[in-house]
TORLUM-39188 format. One record per residue (C-alpha): residue in three letters; y, x, z. Coordinates in steps of 0.05 Angstrom, whole numbers. Layout:
N
{pavex:ala	Y:Y	X:X	Z:Z}
...
% end
This chain:
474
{pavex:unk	Y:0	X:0	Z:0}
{pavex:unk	Y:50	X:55	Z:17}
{pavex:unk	Y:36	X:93	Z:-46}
{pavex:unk	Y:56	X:32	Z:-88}
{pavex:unk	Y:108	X:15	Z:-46}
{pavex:unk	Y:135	X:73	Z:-53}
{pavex:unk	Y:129	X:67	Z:-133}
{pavex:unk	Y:155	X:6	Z:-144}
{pavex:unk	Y:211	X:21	Z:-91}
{pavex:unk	Y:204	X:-34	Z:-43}
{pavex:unk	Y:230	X:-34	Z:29}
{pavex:unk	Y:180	X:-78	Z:82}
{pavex:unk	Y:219	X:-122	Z:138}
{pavex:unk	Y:223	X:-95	Z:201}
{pavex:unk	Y:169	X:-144	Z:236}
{pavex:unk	Y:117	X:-125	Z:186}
{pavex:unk	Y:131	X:-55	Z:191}
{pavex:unk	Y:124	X:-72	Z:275}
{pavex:unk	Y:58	X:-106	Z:264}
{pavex:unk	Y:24	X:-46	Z:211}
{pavex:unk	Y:43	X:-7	Z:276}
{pavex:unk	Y:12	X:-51	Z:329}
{pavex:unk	Y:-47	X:-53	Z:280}
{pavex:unk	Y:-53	X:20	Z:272}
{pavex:unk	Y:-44	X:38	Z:340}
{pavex:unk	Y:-100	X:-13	Z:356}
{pavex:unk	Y:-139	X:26	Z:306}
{pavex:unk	Y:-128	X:85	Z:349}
{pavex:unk	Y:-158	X:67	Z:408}
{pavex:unk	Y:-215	X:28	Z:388}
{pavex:unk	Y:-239	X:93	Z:343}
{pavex:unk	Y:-217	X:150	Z:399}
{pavex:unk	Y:-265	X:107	Z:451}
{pavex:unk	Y:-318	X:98	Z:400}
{pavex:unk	Y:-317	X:162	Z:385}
{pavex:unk	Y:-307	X:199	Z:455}
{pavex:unk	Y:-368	X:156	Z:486}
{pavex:unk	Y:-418	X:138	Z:436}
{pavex:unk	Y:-408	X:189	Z:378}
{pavex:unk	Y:-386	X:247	Z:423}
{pavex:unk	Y:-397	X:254	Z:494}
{pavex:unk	Y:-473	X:257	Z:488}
{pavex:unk	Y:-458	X:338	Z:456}
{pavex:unk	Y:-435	X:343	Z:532}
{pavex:unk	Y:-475	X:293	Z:576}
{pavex:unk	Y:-551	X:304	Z:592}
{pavex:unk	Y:-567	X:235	Z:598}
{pavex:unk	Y:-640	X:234	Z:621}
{pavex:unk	Y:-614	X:284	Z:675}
{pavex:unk	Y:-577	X:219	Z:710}
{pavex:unk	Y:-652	X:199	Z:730}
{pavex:unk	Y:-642	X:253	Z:778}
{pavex:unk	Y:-576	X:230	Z:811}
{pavex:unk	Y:-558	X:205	Z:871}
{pavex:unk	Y:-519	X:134	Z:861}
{pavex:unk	Y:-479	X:136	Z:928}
{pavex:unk	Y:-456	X:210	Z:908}
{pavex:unk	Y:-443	X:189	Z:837}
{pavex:unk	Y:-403	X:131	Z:866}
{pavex:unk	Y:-363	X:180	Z:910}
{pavex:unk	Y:-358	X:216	Z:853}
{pavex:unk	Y:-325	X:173	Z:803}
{pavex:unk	Y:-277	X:143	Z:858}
{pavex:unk	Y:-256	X:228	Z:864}
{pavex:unk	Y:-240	X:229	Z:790}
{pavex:unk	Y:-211	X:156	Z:786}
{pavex:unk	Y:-177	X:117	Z:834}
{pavex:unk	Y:-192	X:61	Z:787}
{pavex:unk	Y:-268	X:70	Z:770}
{pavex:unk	Y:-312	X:20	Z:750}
{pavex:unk	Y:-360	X:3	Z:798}
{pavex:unk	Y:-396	X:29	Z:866}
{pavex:unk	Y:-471	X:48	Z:897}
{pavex:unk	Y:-498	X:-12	Z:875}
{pavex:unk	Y:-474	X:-7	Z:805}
{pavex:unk	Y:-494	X:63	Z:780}
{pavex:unk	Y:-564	X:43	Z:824}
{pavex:unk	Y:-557	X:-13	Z:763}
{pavex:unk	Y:-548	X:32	Z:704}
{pavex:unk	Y:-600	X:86	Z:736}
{pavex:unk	Y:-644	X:31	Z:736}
{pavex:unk	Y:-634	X:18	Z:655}
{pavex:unk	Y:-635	X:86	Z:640}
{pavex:unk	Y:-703	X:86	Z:667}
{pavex:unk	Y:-731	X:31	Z:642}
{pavex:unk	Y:-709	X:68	Z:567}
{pavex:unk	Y:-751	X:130	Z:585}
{pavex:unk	Y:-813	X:93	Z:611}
{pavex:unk	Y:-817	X:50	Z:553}
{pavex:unk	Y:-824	X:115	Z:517}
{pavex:unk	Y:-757	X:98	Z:471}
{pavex:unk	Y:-696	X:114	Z:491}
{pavex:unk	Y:-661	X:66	Z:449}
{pavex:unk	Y:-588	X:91	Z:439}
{pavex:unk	Y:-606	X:163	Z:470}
{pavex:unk	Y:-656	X:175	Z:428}
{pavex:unk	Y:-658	X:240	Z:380}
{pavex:unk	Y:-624	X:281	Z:419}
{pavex:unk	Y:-637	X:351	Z:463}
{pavex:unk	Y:-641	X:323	Z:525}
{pavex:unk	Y:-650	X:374	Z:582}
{pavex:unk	Y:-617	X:436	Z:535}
{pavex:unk	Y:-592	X:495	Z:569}
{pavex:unk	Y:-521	X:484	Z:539}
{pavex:unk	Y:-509	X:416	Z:592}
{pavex:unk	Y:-473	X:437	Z:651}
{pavex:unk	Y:-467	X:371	Z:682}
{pavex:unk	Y:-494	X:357	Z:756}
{pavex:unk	Y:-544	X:291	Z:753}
{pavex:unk	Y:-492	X:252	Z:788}
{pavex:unk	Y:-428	X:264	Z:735}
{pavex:unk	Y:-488	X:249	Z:678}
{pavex:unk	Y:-495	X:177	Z:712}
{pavex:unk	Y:-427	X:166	Z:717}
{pavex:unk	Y:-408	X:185	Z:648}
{pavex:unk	Y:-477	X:147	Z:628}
{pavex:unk	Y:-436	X:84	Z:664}
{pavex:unk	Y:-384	X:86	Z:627}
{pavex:unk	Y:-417	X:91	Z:563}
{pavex:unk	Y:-440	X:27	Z:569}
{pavex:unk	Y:-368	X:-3	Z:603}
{pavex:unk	Y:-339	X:22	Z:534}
{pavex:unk	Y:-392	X:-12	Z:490}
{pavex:unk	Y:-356	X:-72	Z:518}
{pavex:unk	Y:-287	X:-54	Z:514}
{pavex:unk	Y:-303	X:-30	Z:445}
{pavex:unk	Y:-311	X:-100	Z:421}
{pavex:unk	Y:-246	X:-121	Z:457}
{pavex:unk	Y:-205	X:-74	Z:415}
{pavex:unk	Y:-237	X:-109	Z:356}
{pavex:unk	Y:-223	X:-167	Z:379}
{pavex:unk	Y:-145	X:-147	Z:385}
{pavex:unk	Y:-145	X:-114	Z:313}
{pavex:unk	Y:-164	X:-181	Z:286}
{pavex:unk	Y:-104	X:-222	Z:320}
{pavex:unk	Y:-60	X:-198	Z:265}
{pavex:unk	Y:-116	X:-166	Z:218}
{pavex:unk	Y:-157	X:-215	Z:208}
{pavex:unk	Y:-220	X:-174	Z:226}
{pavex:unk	Y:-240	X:-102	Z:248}
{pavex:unk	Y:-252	X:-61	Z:212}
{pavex:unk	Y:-212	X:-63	Z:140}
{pavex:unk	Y:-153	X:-112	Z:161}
{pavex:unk	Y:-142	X:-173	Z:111}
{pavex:unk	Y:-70	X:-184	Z:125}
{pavex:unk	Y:-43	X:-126	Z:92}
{pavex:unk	Y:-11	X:-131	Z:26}
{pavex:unk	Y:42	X:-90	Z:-18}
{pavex:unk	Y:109	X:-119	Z:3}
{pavex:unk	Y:82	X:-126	Z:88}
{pavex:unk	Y:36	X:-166	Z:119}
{pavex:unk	Y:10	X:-233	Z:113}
{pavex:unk	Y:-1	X:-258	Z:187}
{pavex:unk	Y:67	X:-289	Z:190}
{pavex:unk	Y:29	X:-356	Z:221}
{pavex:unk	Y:-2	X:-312	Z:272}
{pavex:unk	Y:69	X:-299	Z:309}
{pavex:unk	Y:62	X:-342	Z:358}
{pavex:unk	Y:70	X:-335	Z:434}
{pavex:unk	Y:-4	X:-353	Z:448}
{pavex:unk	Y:-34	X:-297	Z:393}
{pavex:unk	Y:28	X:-244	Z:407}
{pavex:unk	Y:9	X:-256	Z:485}
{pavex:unk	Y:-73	X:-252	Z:478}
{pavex:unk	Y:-52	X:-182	Z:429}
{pavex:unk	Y:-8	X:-166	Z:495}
{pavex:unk	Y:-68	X:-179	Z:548}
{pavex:unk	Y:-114	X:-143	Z:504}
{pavex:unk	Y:-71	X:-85	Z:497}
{pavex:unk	Y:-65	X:-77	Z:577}
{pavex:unk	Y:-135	X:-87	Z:574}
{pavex:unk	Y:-152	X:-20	Z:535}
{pavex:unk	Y:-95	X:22	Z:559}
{pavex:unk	Y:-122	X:18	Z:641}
{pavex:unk	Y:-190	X:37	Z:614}
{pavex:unk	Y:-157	X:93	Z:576}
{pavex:unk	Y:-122	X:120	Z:632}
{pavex:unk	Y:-168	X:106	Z:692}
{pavex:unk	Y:-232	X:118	Z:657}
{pavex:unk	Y:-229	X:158	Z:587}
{pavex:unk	Y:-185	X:212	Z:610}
{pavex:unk	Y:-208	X:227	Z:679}
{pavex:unk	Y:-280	X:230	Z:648}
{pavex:unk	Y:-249	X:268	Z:595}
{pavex:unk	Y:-216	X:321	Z:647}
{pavex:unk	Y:-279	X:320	Z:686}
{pavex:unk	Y:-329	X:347	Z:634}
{pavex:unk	Y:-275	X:393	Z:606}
{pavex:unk	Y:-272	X:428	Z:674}
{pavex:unk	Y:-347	X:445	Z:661}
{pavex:unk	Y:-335	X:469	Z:595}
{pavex:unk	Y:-274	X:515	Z:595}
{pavex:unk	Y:-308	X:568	Z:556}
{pavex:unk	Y:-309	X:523	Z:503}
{pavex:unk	Y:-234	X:530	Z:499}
{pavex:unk	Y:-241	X:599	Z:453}
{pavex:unk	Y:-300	X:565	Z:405}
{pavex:unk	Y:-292	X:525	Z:345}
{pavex:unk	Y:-223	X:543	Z:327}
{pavex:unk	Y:-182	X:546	Z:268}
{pavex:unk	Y:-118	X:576	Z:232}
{pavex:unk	Y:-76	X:529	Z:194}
{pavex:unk	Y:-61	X:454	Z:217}
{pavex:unk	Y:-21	X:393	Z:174}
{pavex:unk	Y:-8	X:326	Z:202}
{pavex:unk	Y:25	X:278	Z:152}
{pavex:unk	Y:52	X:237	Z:209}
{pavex:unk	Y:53	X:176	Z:228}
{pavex:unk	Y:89	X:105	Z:270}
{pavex:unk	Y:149	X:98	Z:231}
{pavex:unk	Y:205	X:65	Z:284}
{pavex:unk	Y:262	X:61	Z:229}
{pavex:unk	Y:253	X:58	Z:148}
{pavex:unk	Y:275	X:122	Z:159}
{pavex:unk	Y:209	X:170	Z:135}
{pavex:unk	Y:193	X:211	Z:165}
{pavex:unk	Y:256	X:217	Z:203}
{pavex:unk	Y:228	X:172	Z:241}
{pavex:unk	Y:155	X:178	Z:258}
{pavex:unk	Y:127	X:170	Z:325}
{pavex:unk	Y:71	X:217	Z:312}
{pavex:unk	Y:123	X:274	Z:277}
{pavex:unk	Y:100	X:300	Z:203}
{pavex:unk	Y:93	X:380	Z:192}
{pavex:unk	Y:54	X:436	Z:180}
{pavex:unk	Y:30	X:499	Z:228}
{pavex:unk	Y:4	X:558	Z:191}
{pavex:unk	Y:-38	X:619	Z:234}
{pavex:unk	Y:-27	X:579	Z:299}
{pavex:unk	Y:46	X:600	Z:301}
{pavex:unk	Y:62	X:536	Z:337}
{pavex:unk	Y:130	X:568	Z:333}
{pavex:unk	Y:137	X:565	Z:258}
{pavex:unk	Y:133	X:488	Z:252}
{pavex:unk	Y:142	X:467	Z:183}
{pavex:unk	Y:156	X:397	Z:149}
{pavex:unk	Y:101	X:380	Z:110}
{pavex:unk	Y:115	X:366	Z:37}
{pavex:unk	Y:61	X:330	Z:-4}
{pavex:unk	Y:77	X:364	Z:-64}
{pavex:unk	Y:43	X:433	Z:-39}
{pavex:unk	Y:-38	X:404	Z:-40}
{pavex:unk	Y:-70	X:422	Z:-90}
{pavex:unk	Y:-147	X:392	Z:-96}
{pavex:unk	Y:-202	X:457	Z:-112}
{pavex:unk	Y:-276	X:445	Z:-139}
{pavex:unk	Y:-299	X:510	Z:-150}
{pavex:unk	Y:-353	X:509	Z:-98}
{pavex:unk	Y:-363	X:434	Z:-112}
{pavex:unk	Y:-403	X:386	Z:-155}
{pavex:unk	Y:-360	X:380	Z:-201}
{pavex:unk	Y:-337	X:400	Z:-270}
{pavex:unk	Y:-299	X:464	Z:-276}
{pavex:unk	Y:-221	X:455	Z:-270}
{pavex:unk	Y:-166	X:487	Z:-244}
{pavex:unk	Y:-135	X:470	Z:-180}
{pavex:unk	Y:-93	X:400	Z:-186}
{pavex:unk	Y:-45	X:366	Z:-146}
{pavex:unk	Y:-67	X:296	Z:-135}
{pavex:unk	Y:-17	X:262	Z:-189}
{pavex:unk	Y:-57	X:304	Z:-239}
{pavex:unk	Y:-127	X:299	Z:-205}
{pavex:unk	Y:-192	X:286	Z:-230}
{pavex:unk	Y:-262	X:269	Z:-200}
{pavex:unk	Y:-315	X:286	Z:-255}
{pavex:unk	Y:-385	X:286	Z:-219}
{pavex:unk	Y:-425	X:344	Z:-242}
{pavex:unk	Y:-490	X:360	Z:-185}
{pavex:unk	Y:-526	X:419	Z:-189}
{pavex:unk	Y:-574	X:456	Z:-152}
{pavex:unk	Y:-552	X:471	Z:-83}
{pavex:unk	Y:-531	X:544	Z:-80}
{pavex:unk	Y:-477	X:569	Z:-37}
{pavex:unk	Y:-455	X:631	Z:-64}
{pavex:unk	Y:-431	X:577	Z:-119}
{pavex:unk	Y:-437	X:491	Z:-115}
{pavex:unk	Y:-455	X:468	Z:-53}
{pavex:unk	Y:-416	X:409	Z:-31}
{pavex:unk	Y:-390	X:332	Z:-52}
{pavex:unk	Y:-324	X:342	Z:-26}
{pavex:unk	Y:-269	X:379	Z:-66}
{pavex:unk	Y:-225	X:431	Z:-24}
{pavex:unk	Y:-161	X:406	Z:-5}
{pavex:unk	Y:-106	X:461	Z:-7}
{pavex:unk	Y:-35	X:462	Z:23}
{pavex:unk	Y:2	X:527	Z:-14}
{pavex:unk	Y:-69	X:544	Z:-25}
{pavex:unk	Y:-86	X:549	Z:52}
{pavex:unk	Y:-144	X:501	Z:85}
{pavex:unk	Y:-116	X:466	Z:144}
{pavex:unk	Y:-155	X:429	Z:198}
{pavex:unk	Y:-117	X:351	Z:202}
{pavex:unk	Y:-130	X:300	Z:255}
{pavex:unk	Y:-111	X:289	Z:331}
{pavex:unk	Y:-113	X:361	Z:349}
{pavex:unk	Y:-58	X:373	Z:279}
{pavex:unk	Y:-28	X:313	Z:311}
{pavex:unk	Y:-16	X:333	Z:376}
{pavex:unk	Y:6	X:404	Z:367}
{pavex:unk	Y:49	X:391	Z:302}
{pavex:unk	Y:88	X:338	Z:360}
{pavex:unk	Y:81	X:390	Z:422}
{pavex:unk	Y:113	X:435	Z:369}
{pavex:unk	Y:175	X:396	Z:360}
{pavex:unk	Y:181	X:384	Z:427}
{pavex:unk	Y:158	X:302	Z:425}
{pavex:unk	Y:172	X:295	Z:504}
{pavex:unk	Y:104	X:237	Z:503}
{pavex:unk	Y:77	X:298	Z:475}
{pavex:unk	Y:92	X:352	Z:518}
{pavex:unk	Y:78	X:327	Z:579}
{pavex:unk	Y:11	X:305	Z:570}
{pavex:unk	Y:1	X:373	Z:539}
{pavex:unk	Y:25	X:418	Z:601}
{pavex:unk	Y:-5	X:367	Z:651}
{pavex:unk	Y:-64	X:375	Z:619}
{pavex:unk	Y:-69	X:447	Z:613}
{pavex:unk	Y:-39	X:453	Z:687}
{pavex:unk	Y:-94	X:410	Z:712}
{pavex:unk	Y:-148	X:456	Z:672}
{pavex:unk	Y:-120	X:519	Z:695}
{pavex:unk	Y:-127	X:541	Z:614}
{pavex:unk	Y:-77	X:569	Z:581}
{pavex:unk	Y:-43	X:540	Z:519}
{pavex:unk	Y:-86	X:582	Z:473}
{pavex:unk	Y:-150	X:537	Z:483}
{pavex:unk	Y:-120	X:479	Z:438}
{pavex:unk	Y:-144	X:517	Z:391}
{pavex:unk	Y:-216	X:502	Z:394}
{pavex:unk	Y:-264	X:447	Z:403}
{pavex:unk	Y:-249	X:434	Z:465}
{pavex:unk	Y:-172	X:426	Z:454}
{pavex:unk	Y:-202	X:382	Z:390}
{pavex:unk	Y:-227	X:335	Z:435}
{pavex:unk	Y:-175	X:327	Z:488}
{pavex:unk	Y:-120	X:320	Z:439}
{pavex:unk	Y:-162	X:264	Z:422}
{pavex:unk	Y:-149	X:225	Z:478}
{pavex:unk	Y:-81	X:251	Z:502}
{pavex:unk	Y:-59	X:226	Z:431}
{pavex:unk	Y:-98	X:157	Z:457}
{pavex:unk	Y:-49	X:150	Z:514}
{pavex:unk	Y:14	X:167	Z:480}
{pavex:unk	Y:7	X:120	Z:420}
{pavex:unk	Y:-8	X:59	Z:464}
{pavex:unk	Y:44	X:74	Z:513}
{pavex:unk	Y:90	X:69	Z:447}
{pavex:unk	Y:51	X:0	Z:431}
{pavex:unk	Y:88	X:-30	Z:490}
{pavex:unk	Y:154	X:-13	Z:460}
{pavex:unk	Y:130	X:-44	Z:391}
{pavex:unk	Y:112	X:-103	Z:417}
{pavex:unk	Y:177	X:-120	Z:462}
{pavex:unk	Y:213	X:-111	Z:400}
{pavex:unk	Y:171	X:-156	Z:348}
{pavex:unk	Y:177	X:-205	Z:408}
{pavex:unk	Y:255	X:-200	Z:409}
{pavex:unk	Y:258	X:-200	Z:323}
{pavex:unk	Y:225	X:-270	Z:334}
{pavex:unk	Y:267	X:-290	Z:393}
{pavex:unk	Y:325	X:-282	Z:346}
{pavex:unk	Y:294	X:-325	Z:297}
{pavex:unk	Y:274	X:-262	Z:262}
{pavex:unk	Y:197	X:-280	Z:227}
{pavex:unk	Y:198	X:-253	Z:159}
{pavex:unk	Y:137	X:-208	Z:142}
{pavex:unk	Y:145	X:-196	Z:76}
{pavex:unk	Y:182	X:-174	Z:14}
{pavex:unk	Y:174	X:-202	Z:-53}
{pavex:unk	Y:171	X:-151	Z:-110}
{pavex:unk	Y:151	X:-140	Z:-184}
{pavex:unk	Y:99	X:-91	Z:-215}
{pavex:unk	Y:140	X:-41	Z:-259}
{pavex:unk	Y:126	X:-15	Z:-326}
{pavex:unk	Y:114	X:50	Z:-305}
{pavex:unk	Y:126	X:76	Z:-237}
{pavex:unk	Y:90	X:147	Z:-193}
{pavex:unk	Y:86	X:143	Z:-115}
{pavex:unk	Y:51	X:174	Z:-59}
{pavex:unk	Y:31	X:141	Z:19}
{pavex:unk	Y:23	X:191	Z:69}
{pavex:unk	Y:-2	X:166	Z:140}
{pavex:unk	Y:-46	X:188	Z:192}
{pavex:unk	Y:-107	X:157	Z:207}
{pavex:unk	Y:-152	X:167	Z:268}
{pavex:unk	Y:-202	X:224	Z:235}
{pavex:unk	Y:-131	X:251	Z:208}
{pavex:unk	Y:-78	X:260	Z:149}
{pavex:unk	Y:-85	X:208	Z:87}
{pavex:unk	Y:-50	X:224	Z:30}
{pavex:unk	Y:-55	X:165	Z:-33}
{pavex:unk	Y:-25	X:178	Z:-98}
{pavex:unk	Y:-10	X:131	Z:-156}
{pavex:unk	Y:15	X:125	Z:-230}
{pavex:unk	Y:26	X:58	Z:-264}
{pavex:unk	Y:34	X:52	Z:-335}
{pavex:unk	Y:38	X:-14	Z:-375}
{pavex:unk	Y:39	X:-45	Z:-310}
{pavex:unk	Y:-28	X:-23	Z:-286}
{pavex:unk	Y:-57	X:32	Z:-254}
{pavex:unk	Y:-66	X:93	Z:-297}
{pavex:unk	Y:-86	X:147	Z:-250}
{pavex:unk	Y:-97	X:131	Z:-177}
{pavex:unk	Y:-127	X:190	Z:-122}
{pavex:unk	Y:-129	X:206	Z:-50}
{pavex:unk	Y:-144	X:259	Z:3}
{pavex:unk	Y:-180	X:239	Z:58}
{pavex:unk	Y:-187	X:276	Z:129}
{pavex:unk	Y:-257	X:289	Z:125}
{pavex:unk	Y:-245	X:325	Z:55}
{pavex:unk	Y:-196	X:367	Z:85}
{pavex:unk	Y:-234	X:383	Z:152}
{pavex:unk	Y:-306	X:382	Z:114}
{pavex:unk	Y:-284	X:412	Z:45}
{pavex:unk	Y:-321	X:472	Z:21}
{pavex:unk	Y:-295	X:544	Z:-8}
{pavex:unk	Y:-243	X:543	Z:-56}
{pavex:unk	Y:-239	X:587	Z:-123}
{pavex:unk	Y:-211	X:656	Z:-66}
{pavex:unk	Y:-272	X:635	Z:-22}
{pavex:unk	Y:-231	X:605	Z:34}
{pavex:unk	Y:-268	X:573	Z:78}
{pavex:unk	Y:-247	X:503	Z:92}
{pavex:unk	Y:-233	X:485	Z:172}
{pavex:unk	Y:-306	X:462	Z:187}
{pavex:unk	Y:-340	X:517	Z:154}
{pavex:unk	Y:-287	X:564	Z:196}
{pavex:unk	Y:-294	X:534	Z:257}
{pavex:unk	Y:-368	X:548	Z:264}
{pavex:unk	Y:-361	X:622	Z:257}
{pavex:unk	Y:-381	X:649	Z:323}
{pavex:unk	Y:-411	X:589	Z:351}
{pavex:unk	Y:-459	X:616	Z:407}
{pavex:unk	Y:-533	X:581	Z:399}
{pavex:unk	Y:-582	X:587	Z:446}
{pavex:unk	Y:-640	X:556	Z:409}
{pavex:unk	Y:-633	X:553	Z:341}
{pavex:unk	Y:-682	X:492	Z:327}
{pavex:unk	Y:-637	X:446	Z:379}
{pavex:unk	Y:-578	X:475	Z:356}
{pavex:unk	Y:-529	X:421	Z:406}
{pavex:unk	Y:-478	X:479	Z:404}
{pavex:unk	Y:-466	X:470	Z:335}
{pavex:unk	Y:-470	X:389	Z:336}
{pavex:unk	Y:-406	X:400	Z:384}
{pavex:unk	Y:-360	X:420	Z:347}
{pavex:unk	Y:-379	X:390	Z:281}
{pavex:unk	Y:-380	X:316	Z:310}
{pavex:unk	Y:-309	X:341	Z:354}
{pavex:unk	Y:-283	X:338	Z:283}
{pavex:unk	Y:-306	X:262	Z:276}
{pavex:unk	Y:-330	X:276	Z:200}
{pavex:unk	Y:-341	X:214	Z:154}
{pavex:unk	Y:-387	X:236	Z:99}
{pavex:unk	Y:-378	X:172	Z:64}
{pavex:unk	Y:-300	X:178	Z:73}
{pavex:unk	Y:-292	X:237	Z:23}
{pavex:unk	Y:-349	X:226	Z:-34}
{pavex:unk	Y:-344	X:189	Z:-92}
{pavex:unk	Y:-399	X:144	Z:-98}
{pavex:unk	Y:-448	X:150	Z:-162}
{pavex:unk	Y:-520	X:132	Z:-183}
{pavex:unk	Y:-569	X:177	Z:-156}
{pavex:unk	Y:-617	X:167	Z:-217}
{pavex:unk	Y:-573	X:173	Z:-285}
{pavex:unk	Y:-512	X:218	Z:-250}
{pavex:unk	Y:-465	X:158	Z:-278}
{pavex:unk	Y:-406	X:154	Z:-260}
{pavex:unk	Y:-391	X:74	Z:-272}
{pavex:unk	Y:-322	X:53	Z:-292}
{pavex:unk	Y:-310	X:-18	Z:-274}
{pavex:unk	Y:-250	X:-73	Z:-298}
{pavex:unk	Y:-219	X:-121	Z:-259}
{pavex:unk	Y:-198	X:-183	Z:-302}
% end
């Protein structure tokens, strides 16, 4: 929408520019919870090992890390109790395939249970968040309400829905304070070391939040670019510097392309690193690979000085006893994750009072008509959860003659380019200690701190002919 927004030059109102934020945002911490507890936390938490706990001490526990915390004795007695029933049925259900009881877990029994705990209080929360992203999306995921020109949901501004969104919204940020961050400070204190591993050089964050049409003047989540950690050196980001590589990629040979000129022609070979190895083409920015998501996010704002920034930064580090070095790693990876969680919906609250005040003022429009141009280029830039999205566009005869994007997990998961850069993932794993190379959880750590999305970044074609299918829309 952005990207042929931008092209045909149309401005959105302010309340549907309120609501795409009150929808992102939502976005936010649905995926940071999903992916801290269910996709993530298991690299760090020896489930099984919870058998072994003690429920009073893990209660006296999670009331010491919380002074909100979900439930007592009798409750983590409760989840024990599950948890066991899992491993004497011989299937372990949603903890199954994994390397329970791995040297690399430094979790007593009794922070296991209570992390275990919450892993199921966020299944449940999970579905709230949903619940909240459909108010004024229609449905989670893939909203229905947006559309070129706004939003559609102008019926849904009511105080009932804009009140439940409100509820909801309190709802999620007390977990994400009481629970997801204490949890998240409490296993990081076992795993400092992990504060020099799985690091990389370069970092781009398109930005995103605008609070003003003014882009991206006014972002919430500031745009720019930090090359060899030199957090110093801040840079705004300029779209007009990627350049898309497929040297090491299934694809056929090309030079490197910015995405106005970009082309995806499917070409699979035989997997061979030293040449083709990969789906995904390599992202460039002045030809360097840079690592995008929260962790870009969070130190492209600490950078320039974002005060909801900076302060959960320092407190964070203070409370570690690390030094500011160990963002850089997987460890900072995933606690940008959810310091970014709190900041963002702190900044919901201030969205919402001011939709609610638009419409107090008789103040409801949510969208702005337009016309499709002859012949028009544009480019969206926004940052999703995994990271920075970049669409770009060119319309001819009023219809869509070249269209391409850049997704995060193309830049994070990209291969080699034509120098033999290494792209962020590939980088990051350099160095990774292993201590048993068949379970290799080490390695699972900070590849899933990255929150990849395979599907995200490949073009989809048919496994038996190769064909690449072009389809009209009449």
């Amino acid at each position: 929408m952005r990207a042929v927004e931008n092209a045909i030059g149309v401005t959105i109102p302010a309340n549907a520019r309120l609501i795409r934020n009150l929808l992102h945002g939502t976005q936010f911490q649905h995926d940071h919870l999903v992916h801290f507890y269910h996709l993530h936390a298991l690299d760090w938490v020896d489930i099984v090992s919870s058998l072994k706990a003690d429920p009073a001490k893990t209660a006296a526990l999670a009331d010491n890390v919380s002074s909100a915390s979900v439930g007592g004795a009798v409750y983590y007695k409760a989840v024990q109790q599950r948890l066991q029933t899992f491993v004497d049925s011989g299937q372990l259900g949603p903890f199954s395939n994994a390397y329970w009881g791995h040297e690399a877990y430094k979790l007593p029994p009794e922070a296991n249970l209570m992390a275990a705990g919450h892993y199921l209080e966020a299944l449940k929360l999970q579905a709230r968040t949903a619940r909240m992203h459909a108010i004024f999306g229609g449905k989670n995921p893939h909203p229905q309400s947006l559309v070129v020109g706004g939003v559609t949901c102008v019926a849904d501004l009511t105080p009932d829905r804009i009140a439940e969104f409100l509820y909801l919204w309190k709802e999620s940020q007390e977990f994400i304070k009481n629970v997801y961050i204490p949890d998240l400070l409490a296993v990081a204190s076992f795993y400092k070391d992990w504060g020099a591993i799985g690091g990389t050089t370069n970092f781009l964050a398109w930005g995103e939040f605008p609070e003003s049409d003014k882009e991206p003047d006014s972002l919430f989540m500031p745009r720019g670019v930090i090359m060899n950690r030199n957090i110093a050196g801040l840079a705004m980001a300029m779209q007009e510097k990627v350049t898309e590589h497929v040297a090491h990629a299934w694809y056929e040979e090309g030079t490197p392309k910015h995405p106005y000129q970009g082309e995806t022609k499917p070409k699979h070979g035989d997997y061979k690193t030293e040449s083709k190895y990969s789906w995904f083409k390599a992202p460039r920015y002045e030809g360097e690979p840079c690592e995008v998501g929260p962790l870009a996010r969070v130190l492209v704002a600490y950078a320039k000085g974002k005060p909801e920034i900076k302060a959960l930064v320092d407190g964070t580090l203070k409370k570690l006893d690390i030094p500011v070095t160990a963002l850089f790693s997987t460890l900072g990876r995933t606690a940008a994750r959810g310091l970014e969680t709190v900041a963002i919906g702190n900044a919901m609250e201030g969205w919402i009072n001011e939709l609610i005040t638009n419409i107090k003022n008789g103040d409801t429009k949510t969208y702005q008509a337009w016309q499709m141009p002859d012949k028009g280029m544009g480019v969206g830039l926004n940052d999703v959860p995994r990271g920075s999205l970049g669409h770009w566009i060119q319309i001819e005869n009023k219809k869509i003659k070249n269209y391409q994007y850049v997704v995060p997990s193309t830049w994070n998961m990209g291969p080699r380019c034509e120098k033999g850069k290494k792209g962020p993932l590939e980088e990051a794993l350099i160095g990774t200690p292993v201590a048993d190379p068949k379970r290799p959880l080490e390695v699972l750590r900070t590849v899933h701190s990255f929150d990849p999305c395979v599907a995200c970044g490949v073009h989809v074609i048919d496994p038996e002919s190769n064909q690449v299918y072009k389809i009209r829309v009449i």
